[in-house]
C-alpha positions in Angstrom: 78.5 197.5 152.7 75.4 198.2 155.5 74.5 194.6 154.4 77.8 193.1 155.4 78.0 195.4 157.9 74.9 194.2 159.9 75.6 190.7 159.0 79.0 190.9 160.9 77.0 192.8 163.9 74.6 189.5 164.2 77.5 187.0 163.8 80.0 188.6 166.1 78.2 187.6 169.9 77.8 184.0 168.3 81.4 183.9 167.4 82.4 185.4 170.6 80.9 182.8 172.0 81.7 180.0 169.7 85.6 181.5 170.6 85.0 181.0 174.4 83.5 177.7 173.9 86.9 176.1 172.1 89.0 177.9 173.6 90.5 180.4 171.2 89.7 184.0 171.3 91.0 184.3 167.8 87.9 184.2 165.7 86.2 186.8 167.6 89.1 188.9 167.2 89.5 188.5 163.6 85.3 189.3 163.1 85.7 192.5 165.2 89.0 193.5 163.0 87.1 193.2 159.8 84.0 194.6 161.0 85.4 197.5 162.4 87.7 198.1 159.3 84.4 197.7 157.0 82.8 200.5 159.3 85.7 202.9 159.5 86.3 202.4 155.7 83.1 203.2 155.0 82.9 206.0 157.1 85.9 207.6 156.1 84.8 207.6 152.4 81.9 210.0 153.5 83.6 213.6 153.8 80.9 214.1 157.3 82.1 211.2 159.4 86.2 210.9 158.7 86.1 212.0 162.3 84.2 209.4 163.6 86.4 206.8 161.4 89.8 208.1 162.7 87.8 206.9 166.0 87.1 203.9 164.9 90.9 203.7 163.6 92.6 204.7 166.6 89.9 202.1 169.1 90.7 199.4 166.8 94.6 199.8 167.0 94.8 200.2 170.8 92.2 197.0 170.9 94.9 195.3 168.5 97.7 196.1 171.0 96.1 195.1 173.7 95.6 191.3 172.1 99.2 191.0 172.3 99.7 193.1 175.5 97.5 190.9 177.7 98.7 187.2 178.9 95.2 186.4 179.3 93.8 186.9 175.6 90.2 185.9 176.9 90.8 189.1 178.6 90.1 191.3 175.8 87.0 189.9 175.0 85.1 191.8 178.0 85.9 195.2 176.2 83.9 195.3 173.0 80.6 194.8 174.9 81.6 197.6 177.9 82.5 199.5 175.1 79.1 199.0 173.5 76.8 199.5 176.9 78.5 202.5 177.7 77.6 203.8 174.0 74.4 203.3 173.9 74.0 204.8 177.7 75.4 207.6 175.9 73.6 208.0 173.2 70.0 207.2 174.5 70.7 209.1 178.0 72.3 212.3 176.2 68.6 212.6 174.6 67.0 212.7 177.9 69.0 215.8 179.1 66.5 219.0 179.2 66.2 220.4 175.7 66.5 217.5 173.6 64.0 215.3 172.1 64.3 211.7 173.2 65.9 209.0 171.0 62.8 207.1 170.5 60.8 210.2 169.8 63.1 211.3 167.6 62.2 208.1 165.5 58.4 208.4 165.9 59.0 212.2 164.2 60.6 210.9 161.4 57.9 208.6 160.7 54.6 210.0 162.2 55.3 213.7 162.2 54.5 215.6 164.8 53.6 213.2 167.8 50.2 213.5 170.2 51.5 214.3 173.6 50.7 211.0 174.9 52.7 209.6 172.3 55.6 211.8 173.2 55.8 210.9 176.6 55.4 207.3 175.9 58.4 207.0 173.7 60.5 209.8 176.1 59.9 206.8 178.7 60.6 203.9 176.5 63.9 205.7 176.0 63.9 206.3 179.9 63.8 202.0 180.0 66.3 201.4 177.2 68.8 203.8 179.1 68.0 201.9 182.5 68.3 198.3 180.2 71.7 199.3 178.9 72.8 200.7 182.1 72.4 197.4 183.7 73.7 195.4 181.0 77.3 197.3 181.6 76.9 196.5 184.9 76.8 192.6 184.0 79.1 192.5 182.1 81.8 193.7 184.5 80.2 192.2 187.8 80.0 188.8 186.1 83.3 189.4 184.3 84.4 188.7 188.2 82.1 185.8 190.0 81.6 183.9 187.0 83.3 181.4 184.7 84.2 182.6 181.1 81.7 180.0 179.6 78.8 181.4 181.6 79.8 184.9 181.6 79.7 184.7 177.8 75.9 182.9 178.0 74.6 185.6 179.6 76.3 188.4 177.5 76.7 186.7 174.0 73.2 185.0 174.1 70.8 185.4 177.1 71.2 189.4 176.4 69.8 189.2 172.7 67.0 187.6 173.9 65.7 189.6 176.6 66.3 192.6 173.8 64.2 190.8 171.3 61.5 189.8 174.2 61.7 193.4 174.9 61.7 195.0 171.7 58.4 192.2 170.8 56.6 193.4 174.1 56.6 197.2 173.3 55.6 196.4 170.2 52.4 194.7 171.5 51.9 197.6 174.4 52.4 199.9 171.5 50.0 198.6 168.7 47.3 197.8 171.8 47.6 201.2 173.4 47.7 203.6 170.1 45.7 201.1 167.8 44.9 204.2 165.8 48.2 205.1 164.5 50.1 203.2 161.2 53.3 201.4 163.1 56.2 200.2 161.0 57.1 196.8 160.1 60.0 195.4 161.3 61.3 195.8 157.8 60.7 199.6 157.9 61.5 200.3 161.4 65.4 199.3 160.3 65.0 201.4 157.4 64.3 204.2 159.6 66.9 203.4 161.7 69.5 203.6 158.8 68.0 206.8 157.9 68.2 208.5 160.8 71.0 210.5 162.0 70.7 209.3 166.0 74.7 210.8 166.7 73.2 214.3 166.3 71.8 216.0 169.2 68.3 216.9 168.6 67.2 219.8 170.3 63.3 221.2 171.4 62.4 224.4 169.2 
């Protein structure tokens, strides 16, 4: 299921943008249905999360009604990645309130134990520039939703944006390796299994 799951999450930008470039919102829509339905499925099976699924259950019919609602299908398109920037503003900002461990500290824990405090306040500001990334990002996507045309707004947002992630994600990796060159880093491998391990929707506080 996390297979399938992550599968759809790669393929959905490239059909969104495969959608805009015929013409037909339809195949995005139908990716983001079964996705979402795969997620909230799975999630509901686990007694911890039914919450979070009957979330996921409620966003998905209101997205559903709002297919048909709108004249302008292409319309609908702008939502799921709003609705994605404004997450992840959530959930890496949230961490940087006083208190709580940040995100990407919370990661290096899990893997390298208690961290040097250089190392803390490295990843505490690494979270600082995903927070400002994602922050901007939303900010594209509606201020391009306006000045420009479908076809480039969906460039930018479907393409150009996974790029400047991976160039991102690659760079901090090299500043990383370079500037604490005695510490083990993960592969890329085992950084996702630490992501899939770790329970980032739970506040972490200082103790």
């Amino acid at each position: 299921m996390r297979a399938v799951t992550f599968c759809l999450i790669i393929l959905y930008p490239l059909t969104t943008h495969f959608s805009v470039a015929i013409d037909d919102p339809n195949p995005s829509f139908f990716l983001l249905l079964v996705g979402v339905l795969l997620v909230s499925t799975s999630l509901f099976l686990n007694q911890r999360y039914k919450t979070s699924a009957y979330v996921l259950f409620g966003a998905m019919g209101l997205y559903f009604a709002a297919y048909f609602i709108f004249a302008d299908h292409f319309t609908i398109l702008y939502i799921p990645p709003l609705v994605v920037s404004m997450f992840l503003i959530w959930l890496f900002g949230r961490s940087l309130m006083p208190g709580r461990v940040a995100l990407i500290s919370q990661l290096a824990n899990a893997y390298h134990g208690e961290l040097p405090p250089s190392l803390a306040l490295y990843t505490r500001r690494l979270t600082m520039v995903w927070t400002v990334y994602f922050t901007l990002f939303g900010l594209s996507v509606f201020y391009l939703g306006f000045i420009s045309s479908e076809s480039g707004w969906s460039f930018y947002i479907n393409l150009c944006n996974y790029m400047i992630i991976a160039l991102l994600m690659v760079g901090e990796y090299l500043i990383r390796i370079y500037r604490f060159r005695d510490l083990q880093h993960p592969s890329f491998i085992g950084f996702i299994r630490l992501l899939n391990n770790s329970r980032l929707y739970m506040p972490s506080h200082h103790r």
